[in-house]
C-alpha positions as CSV (number, residue, x, y, z in Angstrom):
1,X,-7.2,4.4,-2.2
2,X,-8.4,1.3,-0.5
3,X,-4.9,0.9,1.2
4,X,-5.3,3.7,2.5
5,X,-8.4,3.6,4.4
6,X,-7.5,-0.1,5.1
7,X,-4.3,1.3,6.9
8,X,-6.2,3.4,9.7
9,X,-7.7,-0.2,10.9
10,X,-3.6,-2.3,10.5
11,X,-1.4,0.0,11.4
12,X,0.7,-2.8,13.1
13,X,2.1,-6.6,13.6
14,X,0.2,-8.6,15.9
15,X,2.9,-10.6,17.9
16,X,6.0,-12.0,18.6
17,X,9.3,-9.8,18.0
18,X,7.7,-7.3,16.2
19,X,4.7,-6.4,19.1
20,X,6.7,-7.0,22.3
21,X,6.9,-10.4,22.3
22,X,2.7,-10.4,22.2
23,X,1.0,-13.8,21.6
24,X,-1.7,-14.1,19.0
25,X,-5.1,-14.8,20.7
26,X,-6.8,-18.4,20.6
27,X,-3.7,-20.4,20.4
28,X,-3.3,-19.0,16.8
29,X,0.3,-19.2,15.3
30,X,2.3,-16.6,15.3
31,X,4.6,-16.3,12.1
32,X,7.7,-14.9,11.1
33,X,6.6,-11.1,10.2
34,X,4.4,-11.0,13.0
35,X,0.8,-11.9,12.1
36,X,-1.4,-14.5,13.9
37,X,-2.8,-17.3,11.6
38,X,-3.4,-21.2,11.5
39,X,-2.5,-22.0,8.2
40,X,1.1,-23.0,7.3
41,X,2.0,-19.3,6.3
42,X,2.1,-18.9,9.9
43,X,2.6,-22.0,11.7
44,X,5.5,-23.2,9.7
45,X,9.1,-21.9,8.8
46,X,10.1,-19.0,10.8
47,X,6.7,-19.3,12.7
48,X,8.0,-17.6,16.4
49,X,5.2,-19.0,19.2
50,X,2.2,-21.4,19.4
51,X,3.3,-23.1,16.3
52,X,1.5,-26.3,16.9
53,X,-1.9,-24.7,16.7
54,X,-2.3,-25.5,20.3
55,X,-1.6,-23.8,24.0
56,X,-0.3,-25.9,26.6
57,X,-0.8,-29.0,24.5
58,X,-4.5,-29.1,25.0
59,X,-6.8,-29.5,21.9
60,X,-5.9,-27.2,18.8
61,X,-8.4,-24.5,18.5
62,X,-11.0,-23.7,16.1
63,X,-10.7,-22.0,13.2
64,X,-11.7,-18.6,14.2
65,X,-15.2,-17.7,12.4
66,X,-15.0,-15.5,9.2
67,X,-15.1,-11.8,10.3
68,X,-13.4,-13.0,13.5
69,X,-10.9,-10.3,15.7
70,X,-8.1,-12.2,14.3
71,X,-9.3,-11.9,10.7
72,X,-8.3,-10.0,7.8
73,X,-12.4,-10.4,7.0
74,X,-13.5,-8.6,10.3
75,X,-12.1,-5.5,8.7
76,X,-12.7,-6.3,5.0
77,X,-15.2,-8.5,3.0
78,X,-14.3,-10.8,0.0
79,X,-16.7,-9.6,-2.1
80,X,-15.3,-5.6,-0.7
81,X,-11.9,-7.2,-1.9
82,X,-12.9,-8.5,-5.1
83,X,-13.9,-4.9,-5.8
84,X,-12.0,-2.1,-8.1
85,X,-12.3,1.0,-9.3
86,X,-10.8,2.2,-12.8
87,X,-10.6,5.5,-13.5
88,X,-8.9,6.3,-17.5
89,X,-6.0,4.9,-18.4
90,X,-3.9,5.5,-21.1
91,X,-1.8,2.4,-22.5
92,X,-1.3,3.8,-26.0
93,X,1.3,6.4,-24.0
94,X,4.8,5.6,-23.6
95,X,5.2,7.4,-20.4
96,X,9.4,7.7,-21.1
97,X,11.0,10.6,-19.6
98,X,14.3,11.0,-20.8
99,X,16.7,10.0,-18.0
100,X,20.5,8.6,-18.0
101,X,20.3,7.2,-15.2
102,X,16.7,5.0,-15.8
103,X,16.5,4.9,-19.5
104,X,13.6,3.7,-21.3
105,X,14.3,0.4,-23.7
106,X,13.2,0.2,-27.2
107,X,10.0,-0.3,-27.8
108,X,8.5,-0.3,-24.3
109,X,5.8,1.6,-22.6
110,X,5.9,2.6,-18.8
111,X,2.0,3.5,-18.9
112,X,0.1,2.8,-15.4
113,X,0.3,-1.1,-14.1
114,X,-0.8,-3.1,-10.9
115,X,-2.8,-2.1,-7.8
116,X,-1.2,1.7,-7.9
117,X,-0.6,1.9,-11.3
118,X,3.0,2.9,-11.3
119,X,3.8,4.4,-14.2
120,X,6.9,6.5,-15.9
121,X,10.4,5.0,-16.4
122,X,11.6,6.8,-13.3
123,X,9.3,4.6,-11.2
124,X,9.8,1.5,-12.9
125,X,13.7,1.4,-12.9
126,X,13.9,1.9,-9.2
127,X,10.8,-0.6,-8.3
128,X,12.7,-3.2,-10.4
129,X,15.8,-2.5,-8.6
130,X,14.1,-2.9,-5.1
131,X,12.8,-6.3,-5.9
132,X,15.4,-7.5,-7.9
133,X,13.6,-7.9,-11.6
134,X,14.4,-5.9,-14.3
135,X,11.2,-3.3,-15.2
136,X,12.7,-1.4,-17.7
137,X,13.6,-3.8,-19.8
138,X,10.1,-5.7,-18.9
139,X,7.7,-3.7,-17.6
140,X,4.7,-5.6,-18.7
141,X,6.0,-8.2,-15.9
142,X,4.0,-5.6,-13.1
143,X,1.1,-6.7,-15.5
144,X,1.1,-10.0,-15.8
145,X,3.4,-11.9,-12.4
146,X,0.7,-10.9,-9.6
147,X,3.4,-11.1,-6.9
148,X,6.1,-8.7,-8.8
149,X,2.7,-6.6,-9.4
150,X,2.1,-6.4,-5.5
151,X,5.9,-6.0,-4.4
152,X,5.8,-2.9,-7.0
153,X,2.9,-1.7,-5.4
154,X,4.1,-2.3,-2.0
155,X,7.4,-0.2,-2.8
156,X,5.6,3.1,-4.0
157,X,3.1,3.1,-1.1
158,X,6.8,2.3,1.4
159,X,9.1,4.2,-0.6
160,X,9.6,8.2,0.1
161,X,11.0,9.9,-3.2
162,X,12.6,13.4,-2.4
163,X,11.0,15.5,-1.6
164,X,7.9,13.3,-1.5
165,X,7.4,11.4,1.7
166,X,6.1,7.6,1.5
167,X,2.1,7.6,1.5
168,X,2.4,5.1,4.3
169,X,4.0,7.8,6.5
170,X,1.5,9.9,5.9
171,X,-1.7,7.9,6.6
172,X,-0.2,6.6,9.7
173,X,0.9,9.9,11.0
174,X,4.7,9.8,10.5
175,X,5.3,12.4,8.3
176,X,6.1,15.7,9.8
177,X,5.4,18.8,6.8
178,X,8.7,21.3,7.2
179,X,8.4,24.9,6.6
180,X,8.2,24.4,2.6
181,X,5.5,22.1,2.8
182,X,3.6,24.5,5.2
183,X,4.0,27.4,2.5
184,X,3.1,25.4,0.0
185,X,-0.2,23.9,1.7
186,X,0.9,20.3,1.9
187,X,-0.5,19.5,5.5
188,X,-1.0,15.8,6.7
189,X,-4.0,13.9,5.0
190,X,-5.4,12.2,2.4
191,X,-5.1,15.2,0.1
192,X,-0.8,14.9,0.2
193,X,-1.1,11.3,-0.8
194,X,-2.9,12.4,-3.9
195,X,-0.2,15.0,-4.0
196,X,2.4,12.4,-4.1
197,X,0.7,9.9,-6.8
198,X,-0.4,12.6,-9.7
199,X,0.3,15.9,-7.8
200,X,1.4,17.5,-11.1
201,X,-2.3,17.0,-12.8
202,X,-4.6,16.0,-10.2
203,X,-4.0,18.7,-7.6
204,X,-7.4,21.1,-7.9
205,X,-8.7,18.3,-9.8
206,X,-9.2,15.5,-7.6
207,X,-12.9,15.0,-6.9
208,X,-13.0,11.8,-8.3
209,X,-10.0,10.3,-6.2
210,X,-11.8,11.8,-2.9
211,X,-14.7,10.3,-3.6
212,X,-13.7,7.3,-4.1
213,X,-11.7,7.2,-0.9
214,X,-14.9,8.4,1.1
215,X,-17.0,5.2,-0.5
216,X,-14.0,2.5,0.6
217,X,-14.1,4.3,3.9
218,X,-18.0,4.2,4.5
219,X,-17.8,1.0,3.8
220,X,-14.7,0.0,6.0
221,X,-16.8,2.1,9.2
222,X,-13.6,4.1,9.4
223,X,-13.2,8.1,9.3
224,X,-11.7,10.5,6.5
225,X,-9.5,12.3,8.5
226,X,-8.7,15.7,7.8
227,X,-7.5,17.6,4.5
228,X,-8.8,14.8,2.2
229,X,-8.1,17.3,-1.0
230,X,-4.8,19.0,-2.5
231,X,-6.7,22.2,-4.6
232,X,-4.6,24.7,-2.7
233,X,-1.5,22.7,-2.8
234,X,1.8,22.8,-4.6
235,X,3.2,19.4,-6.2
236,X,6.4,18.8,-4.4
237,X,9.3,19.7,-6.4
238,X,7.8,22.7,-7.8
C-alpha cells in the first residue's frame, strides 16, 4: 500500500544514462542505477558523473539538509518509514496448491512473508527463481534474510502474471485494460492492484486495504486517484 502511494511521487531515475544523461543537483554523485547521492552507494563503483562529490573541482558540497529535493526524506519521514500496518495473518496455513510444475516441499508452509506478503507455492517458486534462491525448499528465507525479503517483494510489485498486469504498471499508468478487463470492471487504479494481490477474497471486501491506502497518502500530501475499490470487479482469471 505504501509503495504505491510512494510511487506517484518516484516514478523515475534521476540522472545519468537512465534520465538523458541528467546531472544530479548540488554536485551530488550520480550512481550506477541512476539515483543522486553522496555516500559511497553512489559515488563509488559504477558511479557515472560527479563522482568526487565536487563540480569543477571546487569545494565538495554539503550534505543536502534532511527533507532536502534530493532526498528520499523530502517525500517520506523515518519515523513514516518505521511505520506498518498488519492486517490477519494466518501462519498455521500451508498455503500449498498442488502444482507440478512449483511443488510444495515436505513440511513447509508458503503462508504470507516480507513487505507484500507473498504467499502460495506458485509465488514463491517463481520469486526464488528470479533471484536465484531456492523458496520452495526455504521459504522462511523471505522471513528472515531482509534483502531476499525485499528482492521478493520487489518482483511481485515488477512482475505481471497472466492475465494480471504488474501493480507497478498500473500505478504509474502503463497498463492499458483490453476489452475483457473492461467487461469485467477492471479499470486503472488502486482498486486493480487489490485485484491483483487477493482479488479472489478481497474484491467487495476491501475497505480495510482502501483505507489504509488513503491514511499513507494523506500523509505523503499525494492524491488517491480514481477507482480506489474492486466491489464490482472480476478477479482475473475468472
Amino acid at each position: 500500500m505504501l509503495a504505491a502511494a510512494f510511487a506517484a511521487s518516484a516514478r523515475g531515475e534521476q540522472c545519468g544514462s537512465q534520465a538523458g544523461g541528467a546531472l544530479c543537483p548540488n554536485c551530488l554523485c550520480c550512481s550506477k542505477w541512476g539515483w543522486c547521492g553522496s555516500s559511497d552507494a553512489y559515488c563509488g563503483d559504477g558511479c557515472q558523473s560527479q563522482c568526487t562529490g565536487s563540480c569543477g573541482g571546487g569545494p565538495s558540497p554539503p550534505t543536502p539538509p534532511s527533507g532536502g529535493s534530493s532526498s528520499v526524506g523530502s517525500i517520506i519521514s523515518q519515523s513514516l518509514f518505521d511505520q506498518r500496518e498488519e492486517n490477519g495473518g494466518a501462519a498455521g496455513a500451508d498455503y500449498c496448491q498442488p502444482s507440478s510444475q512449483w511443488p510444495c516441499a515436505a513440511g513447509k508452509k508458503y503462508y504470507g512473508r516480507g513487505p507484500i506478503q507473498i504467499s502460495y507455492n506458485y509465488n514463491y517458486g517463481p520469486a526464488g527463481q528470479a533471484i536465484g534462491q531456492n523458496l520452495l525448499a526455504n521459504p522462511d528465507l523471505v522471513a528472515t534474510d531482509p534483502t531476499v525479503s525485499f528482492k521478493t517483494a520487489l518482483w511481485f510489485w515488477m512482475t505481471p502474471q497472466s492475465p494480471k498486469p504488474s501493480s507497478h504498471d498500473v500505478i504509474t499508468g502503463q497498463w492499458t485494460p483490453c476489452s475483457a478487463d473492461q467487461a469485467a470492471g477492471r479499470l486503472p487504479g488502486y482498486g486493480v492492484i487489490t485485484n491483483i494481490i487477493n482479488g479472489g477474497l478481497e474484491c467487495g471486501r476491501g475497505v480495510d486495504r482502501i483505507g489504509f491506502y488513503k491514511r499513507y497518502c494523506d500523509l505523503l500530501g499525494v492524491s488517491y486517484g480514481d477507482n480506489l475499490d474492486c466491489y464490482s470487479q472480476r478477479p482475473f482469471g475468472s
